[in-house]
C-alpha positions as CSV (number, residue, x, y, z in Angstrom):
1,X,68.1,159.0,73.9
2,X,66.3,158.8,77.0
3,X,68.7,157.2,80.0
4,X,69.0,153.6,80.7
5,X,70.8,152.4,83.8
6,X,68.6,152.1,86.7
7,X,68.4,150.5,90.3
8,X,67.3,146.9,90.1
9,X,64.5,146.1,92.4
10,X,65.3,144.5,95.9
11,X,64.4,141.3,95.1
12,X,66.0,140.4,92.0
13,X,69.5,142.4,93.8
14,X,68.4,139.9,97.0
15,X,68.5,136.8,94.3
16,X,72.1,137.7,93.0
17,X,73.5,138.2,95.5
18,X,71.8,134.8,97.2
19,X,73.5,133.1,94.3
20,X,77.1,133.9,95.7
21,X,76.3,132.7,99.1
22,X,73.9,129.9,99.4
23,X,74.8,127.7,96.1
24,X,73.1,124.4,97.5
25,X,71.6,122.8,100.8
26,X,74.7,122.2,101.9
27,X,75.8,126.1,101.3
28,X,72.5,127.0,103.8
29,X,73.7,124.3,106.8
30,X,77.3,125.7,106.7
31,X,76.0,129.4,107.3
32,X,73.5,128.6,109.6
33,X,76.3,126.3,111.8
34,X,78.4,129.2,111.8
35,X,75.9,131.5,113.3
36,X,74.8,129.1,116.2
37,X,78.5,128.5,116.9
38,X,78.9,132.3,117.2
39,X,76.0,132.5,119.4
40,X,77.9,130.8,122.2
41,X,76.2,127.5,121.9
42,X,77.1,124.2,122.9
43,X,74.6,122.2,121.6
44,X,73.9,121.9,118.1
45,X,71.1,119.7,116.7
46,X,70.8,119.8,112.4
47,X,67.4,118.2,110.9
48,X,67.1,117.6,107.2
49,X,64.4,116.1,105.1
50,X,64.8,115.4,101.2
51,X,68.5,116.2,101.6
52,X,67.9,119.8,102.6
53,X,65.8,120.7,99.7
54,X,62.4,120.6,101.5
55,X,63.5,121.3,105.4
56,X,66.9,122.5,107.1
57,X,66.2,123.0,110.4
58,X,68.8,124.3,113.6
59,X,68.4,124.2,117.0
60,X,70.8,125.4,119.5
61,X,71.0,126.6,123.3
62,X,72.9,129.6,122.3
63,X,72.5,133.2,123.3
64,X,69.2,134.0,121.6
65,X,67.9,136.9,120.4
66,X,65.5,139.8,121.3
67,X,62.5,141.2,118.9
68,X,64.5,143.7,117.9
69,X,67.2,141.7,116.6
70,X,65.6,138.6,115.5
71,X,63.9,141.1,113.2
72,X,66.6,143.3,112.3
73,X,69.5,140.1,111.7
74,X,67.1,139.0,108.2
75,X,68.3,142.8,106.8
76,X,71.2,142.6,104.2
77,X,74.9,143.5,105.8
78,X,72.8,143.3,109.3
79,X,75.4,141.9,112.0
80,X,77.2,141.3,115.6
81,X,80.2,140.5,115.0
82,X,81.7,144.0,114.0
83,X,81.0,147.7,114.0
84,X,84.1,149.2,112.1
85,X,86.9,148.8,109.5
86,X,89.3,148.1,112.2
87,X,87.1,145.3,113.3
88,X,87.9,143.2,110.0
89,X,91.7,142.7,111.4
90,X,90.8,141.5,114.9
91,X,88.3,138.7,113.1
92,X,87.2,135.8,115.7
93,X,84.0,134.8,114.8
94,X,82.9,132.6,111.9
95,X,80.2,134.8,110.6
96,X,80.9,138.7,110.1
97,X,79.1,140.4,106.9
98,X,75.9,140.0,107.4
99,X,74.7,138.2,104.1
100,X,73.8,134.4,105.5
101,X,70.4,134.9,106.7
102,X,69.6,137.9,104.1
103,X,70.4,135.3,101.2
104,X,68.6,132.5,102.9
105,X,65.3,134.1,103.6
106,X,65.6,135.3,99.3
107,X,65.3,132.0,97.9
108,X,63.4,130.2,100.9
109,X,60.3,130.0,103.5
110,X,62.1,130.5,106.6
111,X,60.5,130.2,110.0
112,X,62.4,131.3,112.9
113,X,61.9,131.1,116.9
114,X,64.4,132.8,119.3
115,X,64.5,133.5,123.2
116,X,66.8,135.4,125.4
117,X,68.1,133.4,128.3
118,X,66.2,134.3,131.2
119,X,63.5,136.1,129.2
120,X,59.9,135.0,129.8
121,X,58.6,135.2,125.9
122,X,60.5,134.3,122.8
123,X,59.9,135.6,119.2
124,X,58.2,133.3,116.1
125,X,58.6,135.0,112.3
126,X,57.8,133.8,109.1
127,X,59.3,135.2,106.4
128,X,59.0,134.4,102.3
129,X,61.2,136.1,99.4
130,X,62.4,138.3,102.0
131,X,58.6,139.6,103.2
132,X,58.1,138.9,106.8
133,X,54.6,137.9,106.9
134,X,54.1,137.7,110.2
135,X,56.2,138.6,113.7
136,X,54.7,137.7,116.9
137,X,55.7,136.5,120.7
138,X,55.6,132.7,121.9
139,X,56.8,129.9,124.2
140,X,60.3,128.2,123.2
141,X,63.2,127.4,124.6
142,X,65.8,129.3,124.8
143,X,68.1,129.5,122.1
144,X,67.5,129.7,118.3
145,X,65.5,127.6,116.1
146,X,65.5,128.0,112.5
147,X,63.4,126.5,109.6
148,X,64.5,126.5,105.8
149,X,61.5,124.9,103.3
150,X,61.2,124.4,100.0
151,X,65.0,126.0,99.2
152,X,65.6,127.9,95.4
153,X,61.5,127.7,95.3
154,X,61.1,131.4,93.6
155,X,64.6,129.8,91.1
156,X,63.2,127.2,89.3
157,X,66.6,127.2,87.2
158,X,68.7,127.0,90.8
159,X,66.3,124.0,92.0
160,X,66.4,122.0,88.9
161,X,70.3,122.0,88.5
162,X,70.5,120.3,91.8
163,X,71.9,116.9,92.3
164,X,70.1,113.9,93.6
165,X,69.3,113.5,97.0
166,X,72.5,110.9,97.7
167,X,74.8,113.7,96.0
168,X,73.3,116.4,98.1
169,X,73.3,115.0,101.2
170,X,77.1,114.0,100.9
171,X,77.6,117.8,100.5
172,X,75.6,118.5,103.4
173,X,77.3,116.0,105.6
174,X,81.0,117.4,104.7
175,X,80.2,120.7,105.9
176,X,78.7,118.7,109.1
177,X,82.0,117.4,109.5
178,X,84.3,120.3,109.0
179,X,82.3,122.7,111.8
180,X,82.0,119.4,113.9
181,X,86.1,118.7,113.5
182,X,87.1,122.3,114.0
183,X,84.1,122.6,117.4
184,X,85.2,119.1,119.4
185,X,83.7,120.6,122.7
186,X,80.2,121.1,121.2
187,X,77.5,118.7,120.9
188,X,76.3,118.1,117.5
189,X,73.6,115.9,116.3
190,X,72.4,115.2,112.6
191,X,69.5,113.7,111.2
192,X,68.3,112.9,107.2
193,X,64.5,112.1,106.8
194,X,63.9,110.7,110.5
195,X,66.9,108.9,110.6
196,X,70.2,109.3,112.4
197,X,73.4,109.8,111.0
198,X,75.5,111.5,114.0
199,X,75.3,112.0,117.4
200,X,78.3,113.5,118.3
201,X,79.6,114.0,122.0
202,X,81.5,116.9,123.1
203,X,84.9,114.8,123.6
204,X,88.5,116.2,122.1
205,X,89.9,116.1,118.7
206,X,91.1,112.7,118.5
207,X,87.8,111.1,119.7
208,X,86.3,113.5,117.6
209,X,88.2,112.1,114.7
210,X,87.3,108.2,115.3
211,X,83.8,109.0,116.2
212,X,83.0,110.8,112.6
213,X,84.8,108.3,110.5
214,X,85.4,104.7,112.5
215,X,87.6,103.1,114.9
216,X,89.9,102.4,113.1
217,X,91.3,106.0,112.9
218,X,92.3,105.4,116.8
219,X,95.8,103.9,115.1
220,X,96.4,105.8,111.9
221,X,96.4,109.1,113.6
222,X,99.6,110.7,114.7
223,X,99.9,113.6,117.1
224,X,101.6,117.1,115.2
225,X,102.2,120.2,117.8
226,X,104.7,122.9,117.1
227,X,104.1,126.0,119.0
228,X,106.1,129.4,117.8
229,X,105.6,133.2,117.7
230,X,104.1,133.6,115.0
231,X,101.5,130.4,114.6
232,X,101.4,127.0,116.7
233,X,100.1,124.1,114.9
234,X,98.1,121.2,116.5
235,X,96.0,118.1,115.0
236,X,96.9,114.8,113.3
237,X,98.3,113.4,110.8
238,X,97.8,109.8,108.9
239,X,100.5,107.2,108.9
240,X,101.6,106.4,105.5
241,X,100.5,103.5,105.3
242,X,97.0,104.5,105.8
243,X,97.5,107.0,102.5
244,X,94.4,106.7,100.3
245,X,94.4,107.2,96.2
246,X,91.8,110.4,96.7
247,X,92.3,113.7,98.7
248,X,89.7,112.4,101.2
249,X,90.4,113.4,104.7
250,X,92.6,116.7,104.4
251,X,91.3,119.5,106.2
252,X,93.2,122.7,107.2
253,X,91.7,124.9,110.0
254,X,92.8,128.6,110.6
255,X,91.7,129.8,113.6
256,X,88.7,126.8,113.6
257,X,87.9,128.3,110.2
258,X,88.4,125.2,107.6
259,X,90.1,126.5,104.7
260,X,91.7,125.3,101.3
261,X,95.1,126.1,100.7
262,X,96.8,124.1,98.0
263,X,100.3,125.6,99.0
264,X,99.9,124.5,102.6
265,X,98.6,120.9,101.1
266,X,102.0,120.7,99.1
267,X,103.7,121.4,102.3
268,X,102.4,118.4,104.5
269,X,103.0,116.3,101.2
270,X,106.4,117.4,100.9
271,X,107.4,116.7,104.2
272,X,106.3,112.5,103.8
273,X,108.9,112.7,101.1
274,X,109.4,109.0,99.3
275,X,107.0,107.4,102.7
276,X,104.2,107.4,100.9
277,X,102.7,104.9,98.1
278,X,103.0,106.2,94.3
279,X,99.8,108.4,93.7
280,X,99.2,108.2,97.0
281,X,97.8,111.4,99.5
282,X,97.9,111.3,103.0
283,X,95.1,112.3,105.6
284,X,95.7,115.3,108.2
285,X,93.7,117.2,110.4
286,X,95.9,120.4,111.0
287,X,94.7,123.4,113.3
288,X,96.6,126.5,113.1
289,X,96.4,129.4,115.6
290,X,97.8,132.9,114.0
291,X,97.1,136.6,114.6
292,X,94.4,137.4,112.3
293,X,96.0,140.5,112.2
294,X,98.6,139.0,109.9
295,X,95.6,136.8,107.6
296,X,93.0,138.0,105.5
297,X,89.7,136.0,105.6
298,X,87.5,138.4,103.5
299,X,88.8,137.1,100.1
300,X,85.3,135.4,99.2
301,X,81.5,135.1,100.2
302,X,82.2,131.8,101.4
303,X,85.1,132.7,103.5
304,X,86.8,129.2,102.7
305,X,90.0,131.2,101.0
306,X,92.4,132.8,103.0
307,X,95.5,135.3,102.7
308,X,98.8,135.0,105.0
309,X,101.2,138.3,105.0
310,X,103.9,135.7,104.9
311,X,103.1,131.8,103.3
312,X,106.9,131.1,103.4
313,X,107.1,131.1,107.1
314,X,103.6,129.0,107.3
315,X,104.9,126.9,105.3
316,X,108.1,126.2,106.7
317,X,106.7,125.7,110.0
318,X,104.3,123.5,109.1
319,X,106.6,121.3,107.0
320,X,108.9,120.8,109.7
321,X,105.8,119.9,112.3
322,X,105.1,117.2,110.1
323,X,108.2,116.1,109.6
324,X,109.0,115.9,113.5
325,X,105.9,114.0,114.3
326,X,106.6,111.4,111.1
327,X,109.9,111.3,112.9
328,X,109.4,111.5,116.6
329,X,106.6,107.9,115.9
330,X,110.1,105.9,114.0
331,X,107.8,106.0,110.9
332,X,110.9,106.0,109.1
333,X,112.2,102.7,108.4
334,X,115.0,101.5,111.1
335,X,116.5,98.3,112.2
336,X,116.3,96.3,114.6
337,X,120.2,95.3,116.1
338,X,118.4,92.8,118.3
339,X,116.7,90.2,116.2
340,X,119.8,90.9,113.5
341,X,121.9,87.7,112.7
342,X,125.3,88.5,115.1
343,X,129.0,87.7,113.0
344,X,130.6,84.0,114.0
345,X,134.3,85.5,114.0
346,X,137.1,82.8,114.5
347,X,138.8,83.3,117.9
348,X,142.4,81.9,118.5
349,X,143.4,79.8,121.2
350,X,146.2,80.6,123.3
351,X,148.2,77.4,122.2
352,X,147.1,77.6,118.8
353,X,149.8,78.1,116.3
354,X,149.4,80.6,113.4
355,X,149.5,79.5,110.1
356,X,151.2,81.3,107.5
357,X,149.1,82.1,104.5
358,X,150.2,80.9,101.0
359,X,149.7,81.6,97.4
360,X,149.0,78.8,94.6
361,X,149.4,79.3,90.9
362,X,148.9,77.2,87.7
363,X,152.6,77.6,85.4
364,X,150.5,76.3,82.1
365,X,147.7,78.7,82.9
366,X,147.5,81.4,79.6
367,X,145.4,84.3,80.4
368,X,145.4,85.5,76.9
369,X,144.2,82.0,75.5
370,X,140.8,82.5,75.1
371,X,139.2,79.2,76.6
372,X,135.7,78.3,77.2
373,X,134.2,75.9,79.6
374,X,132.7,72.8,78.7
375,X,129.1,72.1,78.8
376,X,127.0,70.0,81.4
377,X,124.7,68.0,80.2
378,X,121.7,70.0,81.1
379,X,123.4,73.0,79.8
380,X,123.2,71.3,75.9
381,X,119.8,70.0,76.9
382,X,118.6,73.5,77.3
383,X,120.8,74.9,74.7
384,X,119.2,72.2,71.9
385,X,115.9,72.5,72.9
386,X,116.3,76.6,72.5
387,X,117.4,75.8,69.3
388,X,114.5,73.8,68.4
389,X,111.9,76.4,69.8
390,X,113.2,79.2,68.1
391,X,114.5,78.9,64.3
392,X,117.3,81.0,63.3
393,X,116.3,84.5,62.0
394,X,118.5,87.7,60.9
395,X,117.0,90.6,62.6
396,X,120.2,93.2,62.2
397,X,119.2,96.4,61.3
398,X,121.5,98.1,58.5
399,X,123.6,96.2,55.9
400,X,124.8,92.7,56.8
401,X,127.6,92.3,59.0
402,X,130.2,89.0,58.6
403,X,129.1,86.4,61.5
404,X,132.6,86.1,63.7
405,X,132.9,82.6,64.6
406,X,134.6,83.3,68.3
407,X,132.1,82.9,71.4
408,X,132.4,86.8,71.8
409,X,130.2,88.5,68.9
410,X,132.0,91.4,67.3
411,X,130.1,94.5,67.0
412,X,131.8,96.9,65.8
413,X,134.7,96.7,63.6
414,X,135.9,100.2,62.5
415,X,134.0,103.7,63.2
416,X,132.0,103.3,59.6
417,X,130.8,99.8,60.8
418,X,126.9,99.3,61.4
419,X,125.7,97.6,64.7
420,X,124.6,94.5,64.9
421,X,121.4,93.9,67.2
422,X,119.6,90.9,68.1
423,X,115.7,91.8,69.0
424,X,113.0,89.2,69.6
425,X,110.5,88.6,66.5
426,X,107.8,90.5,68.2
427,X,105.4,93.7,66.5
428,X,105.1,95.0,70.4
429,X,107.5,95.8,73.5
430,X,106.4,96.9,77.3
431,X,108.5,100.1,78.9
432,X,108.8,100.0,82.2
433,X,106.4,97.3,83.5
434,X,103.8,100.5,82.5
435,X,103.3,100.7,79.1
436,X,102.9,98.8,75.6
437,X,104.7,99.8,72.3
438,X,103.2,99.0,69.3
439,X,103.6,99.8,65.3
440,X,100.1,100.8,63.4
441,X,99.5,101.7,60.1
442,X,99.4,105.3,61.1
443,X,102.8,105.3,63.1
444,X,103.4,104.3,67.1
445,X,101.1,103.5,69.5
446,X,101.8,103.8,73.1
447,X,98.6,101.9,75.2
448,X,98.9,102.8,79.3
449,X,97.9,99.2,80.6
450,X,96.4,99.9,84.0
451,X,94.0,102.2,81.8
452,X,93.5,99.5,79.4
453,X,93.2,96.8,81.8
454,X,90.9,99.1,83.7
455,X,88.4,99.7,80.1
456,X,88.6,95.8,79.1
457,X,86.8,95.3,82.5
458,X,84.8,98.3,82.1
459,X,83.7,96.7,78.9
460,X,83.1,93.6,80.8
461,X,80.9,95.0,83.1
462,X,79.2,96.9,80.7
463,X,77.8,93.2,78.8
464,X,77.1,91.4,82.0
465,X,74.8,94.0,83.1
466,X,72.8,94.1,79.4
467,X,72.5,90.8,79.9
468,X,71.6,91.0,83.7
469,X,74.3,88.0,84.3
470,X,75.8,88.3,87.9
471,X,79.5,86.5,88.1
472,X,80.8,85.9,91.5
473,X,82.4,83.6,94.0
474,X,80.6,83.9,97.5
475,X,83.1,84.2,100.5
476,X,82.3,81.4,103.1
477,X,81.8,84.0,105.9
478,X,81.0,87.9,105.0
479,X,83.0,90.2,105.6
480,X,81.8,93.4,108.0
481,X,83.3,96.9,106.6
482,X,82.3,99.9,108.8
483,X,82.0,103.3,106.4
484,X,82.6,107.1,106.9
485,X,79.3,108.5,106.5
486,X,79.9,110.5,103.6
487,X,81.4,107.1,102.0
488,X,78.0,105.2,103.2
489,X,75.8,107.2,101.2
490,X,78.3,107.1,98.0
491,X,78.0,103.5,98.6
492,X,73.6,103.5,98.9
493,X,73.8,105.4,95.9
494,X,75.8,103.0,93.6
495,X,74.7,100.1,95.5
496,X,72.4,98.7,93.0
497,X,75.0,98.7,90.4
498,X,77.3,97.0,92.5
499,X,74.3,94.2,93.3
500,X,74.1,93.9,89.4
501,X,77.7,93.4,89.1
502,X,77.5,90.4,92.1
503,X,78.5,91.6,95.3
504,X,76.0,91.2,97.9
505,X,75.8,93.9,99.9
506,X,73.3,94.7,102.9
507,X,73.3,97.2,105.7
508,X,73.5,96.5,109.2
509,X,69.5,97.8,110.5
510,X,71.7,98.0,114.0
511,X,74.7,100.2,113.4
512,X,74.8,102.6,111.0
513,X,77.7,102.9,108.3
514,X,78.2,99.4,108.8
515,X,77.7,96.4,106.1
């Protein structure tokens, strides 16, 4: 039987292992970020067209590179950023194995221009399915510039599983954010088919914060620092009453790497306790210095999981940040002994005589005779019209029980005895304001009624717009709401739908995000 393992060709090994780094657009922005960051840059500029899938182009002032290594940083586990095993512990940079621009220039046409500062010629390649076709010098800036076209062209299965443009470029502009969040003191710029959707300042975290999402973030945020041995922890936090029914705006950052952690997330939760709303997550932006020594970011291609020798310290310390800052800003509830009604005590005189106290009682008055008050005459108006509105009914459960005729019903008259209970005629009953009860012919229903509520209007909807029938009531003056970007283009996408359904919704040509 002749032998059949073998070495798969470099290209098809180049695809596989392009599919565990660059997933989507967005994957191919979020590498290419990182490596400009790491080149010392401090001005980023990001240009998309078609939502990344026909141009991702970066520009920064960063370091640069020579021939040599322009050529040499498109080879597969080709890097800077370390040149041993003991390197891996001491991690600083954002980028360290040396796959990004390998798996980019797999599935893409990638054009790249790079000068040395102070050198007098730059270098220009263009490179296809991992063939450079050509390598030559030329006159740029310095810095890097790279160009990513027609991404997934050589995977027509990759491209075509793509979202839509909207879907994409949402992805794309939350990996903007995260590197923009975690680098405050760079520039950043981004732009989507000629058009601008950030021009972002260097400026500190707060500022950061409110120029990303709105202004309205200036007074939902509160300050978090806690500084100790073994990690310090710095950012913001949302007020409660800011809380928001999705996990929007959570990000961790370890070391100004953003991260997901679900055991850290329970931790910030936990320390709100009972101040936020039911169902209910609050926003953070958390930064946490650590040894990276002590943390393991080589867990996945991309580099977004992370390992701490100890969680249970991180997540003490970070629990007990958040609850000092809730506490230190009197989120609590607490009151106010100023604008609190004072107590009218009686003061004596000096002259005033006291009066001793005395004690009345009634010599006829029987407290065993059982007695019973009489009636006003709106109490046996309401009593006979409840007696007209509701005709008598037995509805005891069991055998039949003899009626007592004293006001107090007697339930139970020796341990054999059935109860006696009285339940409105009714083939339904609501538990706890929440749900419905019913009997059907099959046994018990239980009907959640914000879910029904929520599919009788989905229903609703649903015949309004087969009939193209738009029911609305116009406010007198509209009413401006100024979006996240990421929540702009969720809104562009559904926005026809919405028109369908009545509300009139345009965007403001002069400020972006805003309607």
């Amino acid at each position: 039987m002749p032998d059949i393992i073998h070495l798969l060709p470099d290209s098809v090994a180049n695809q596989i292992a392009a599919g565990e780094v660059i997933q989507r657009p967005a994957s191919a922005v979020k590498e290419m970020l990182e490596n400009a960051i790491d080149s010392g840059a401090d001005k980023i500029e990001l240009v998309i067209k078609d939502a990344g899938k026909t141009l991702i182009q970066i520009t920064d002032n960063g370091c640069g590179m020579s021939e040599t290594d322009a050529r040499l940083s498109f080879e597969r586990h080709a890097t800077s950023k370390i040149s041993s095993v003991q390197d891996l512990s001491s991690i600083r940079t954002m980028g360290f194995r040396g796959e990004a621009l390998a798996s980019i220039t797999a599935i893409s046409h990638v054009e790249m221009k790079t000068k040395r500062h102070g050198a007098e010629l730059g270098t220009h390649i263009i490179i296809e399915a991992s063939e450079v076709k050509s390598q030559e010098f030329c006159q740029c800036p310095p810095g890097t510039t790279i160009m990513v076209k027609n991404i997934f062209f050589n995977i027509p299965a990759r491209r075509k599983f793509l979202k839509s443009d909207n879907v994409e470029l949402r992805n794309i502009i939350e990996e903007f954010q995260r590197i923009a969040l975690a680098n405050p003191e760079i520039s950043f710029s981004l732009y989507n088919d000629r058009k601008i959707i950030f021009q972002l300042s260097p400026s500190n975290l707060k500022q950061r914060i409110v120029n990303i999402y709105n202004t309205t973030y200036n007074r939902r945020l509160i300050p978090v620092e806690e500084s100790l041995n073994i990690v310090k922890v710095n950012g913001f936090i949302g007020k409660p009453e800011f809380a928001r029914k999705q996990r929007g705006e959570q990000y961790f950052f370890v070391n100004k790497r953003f991260i997901r952690h679900p055991y850290l997330n329970h931790a910030v939760e936990n320390a709100y306790d009972e101040l936020l709303p039911e169902k209910s997550f609050p926003s953070y932006f958390l930064f946490l210095e650590i040894d990276p020594a002590i943390i393991d970011v080589n867990i996945h291609p991309t580099k977004t999981e992370i390992k701490f020798e100890d969680e249970k310290i991180i997540y003490s310390v970070l629990k007990s940040a958040v609850k000092a800052a809730l506490g230190k800003f009197s989120i609590t509830p607490a009151i106010d002994f100023d604008v609190e009604p004072l107590f009218d005590f009686p003061t004596r005189t000096k002259d005033a005589s006291t009066k001793q106290p005395t004690v009345g009682f009634n010599p006829d008055y029987n407290p065993f005779e059982k007695r019973q008050a009489p009636l006003t005459p709106r109490q046996i108006s309401n009593r006979d019209n409840w007696d007209k509105m509701i005709p008598p009914k037995d509805f005891s459960f069991g055998k039949e029980t003899d009626s007592n005729t004293d006001s107090v019903p007697k339930l139970i008259e020796d341990d054999n005895s059935d109860m006696a209970i009285q339940l409105p005629e009714s083939n339904f009953l609501q538990l706890h304001r929440k749900y419905i009860i019913t009997q059907v012919k099959s046994g018990l229903m239980i009907i959640d009624q914000q879910r029904a509520h929520e599919r009788i209007m989905y229903e609703r909807y649903l015949e309004l717009l087969s009939k193209r029938v738009t029911i609305s009531q116009q406010v007198l003056f509209g009413v401006k709401i100024s979006l996240s970007a990421g929540d702009s283009e969720l809104l562009n996408e559904i926005m026809e739908d919405l028109n369908l359904l009545g509300f009139n919704i345009k965007a403001d040509k002069n400020k972006p995000f805003q309607y």
